[in-house]
N, C-alpha and C positions, 0 to 999 in steps of 0.2 A: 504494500500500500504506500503511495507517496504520500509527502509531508511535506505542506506550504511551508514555506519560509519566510514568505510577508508580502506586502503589498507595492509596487515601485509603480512610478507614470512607464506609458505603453508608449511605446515610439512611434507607432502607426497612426494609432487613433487620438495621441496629448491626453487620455483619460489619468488623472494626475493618480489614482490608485487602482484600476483596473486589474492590471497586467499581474498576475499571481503566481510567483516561481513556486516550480516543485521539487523536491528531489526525489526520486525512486530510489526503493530498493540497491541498485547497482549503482547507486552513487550518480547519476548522471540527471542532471539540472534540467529543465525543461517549462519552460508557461506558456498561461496561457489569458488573454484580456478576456474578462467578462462586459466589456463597454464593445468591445468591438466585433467579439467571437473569432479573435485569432490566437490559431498554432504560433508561439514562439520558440526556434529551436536552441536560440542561445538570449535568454532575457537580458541575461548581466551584460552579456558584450564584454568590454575591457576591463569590468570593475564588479569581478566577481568574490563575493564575501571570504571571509574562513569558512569555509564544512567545515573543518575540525568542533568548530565549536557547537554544532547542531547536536542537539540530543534525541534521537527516534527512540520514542517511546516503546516498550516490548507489549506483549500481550498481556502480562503481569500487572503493568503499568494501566494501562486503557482500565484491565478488568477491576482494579484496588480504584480508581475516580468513578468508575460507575458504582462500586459498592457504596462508597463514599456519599455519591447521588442519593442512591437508595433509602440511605439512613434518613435521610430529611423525612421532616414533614409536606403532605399535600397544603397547598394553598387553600383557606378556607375563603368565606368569603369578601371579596377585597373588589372594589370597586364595580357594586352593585353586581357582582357574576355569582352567581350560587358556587360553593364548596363543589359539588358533582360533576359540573362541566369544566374545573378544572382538572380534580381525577382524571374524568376520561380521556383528557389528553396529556396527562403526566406532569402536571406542571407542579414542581416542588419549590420550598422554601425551607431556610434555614431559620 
């Protein structure tokens, strides 16, 4: 599964956050604009970050924030919405 690394302006389109690198699995850098709907096959160009410093998250990881999640309470009710139709769509609070 790739993992955004942030937000940068798209060179195509000037959408000043659009353009969303990723890096895959095999290390290899790739974005993509969501203003424009374009393939980027090299985002960074000449000014591309440390990887070193990226930390991909393992399964372990994902699965201990979603327990995390769990522990919370459901939203009760908060701005006129009944307690229930928050339930049904998962929406927790600390």
């Amino acid at each position: 599964m790739a993992q955004c690394l942030s937000k940068i302006p798209c060179s195509k389109c000037g959408s000043s956050d659009g353009l969303q690198p990723f890096l895959s699995e095999d290390g290899v850098v790739t974005g993509f604009c969501f203003s424009c709907s374009t393939f980027h096959k090299d985002p960074y160009g000449d000014n591309k970050p440390d990887l070193s410093a990226v930390k991909v998250k393992s399964q372990a990881d994902i699965q201990a924030e979603i327990d995390e999640i769990r522990e919370c309470g459901y939203v009760g009710l908060y701005r006129n919405i009944p307690a229930e139709y928050w339930k049904r769509y998962g929406v927790r609070a600390s």
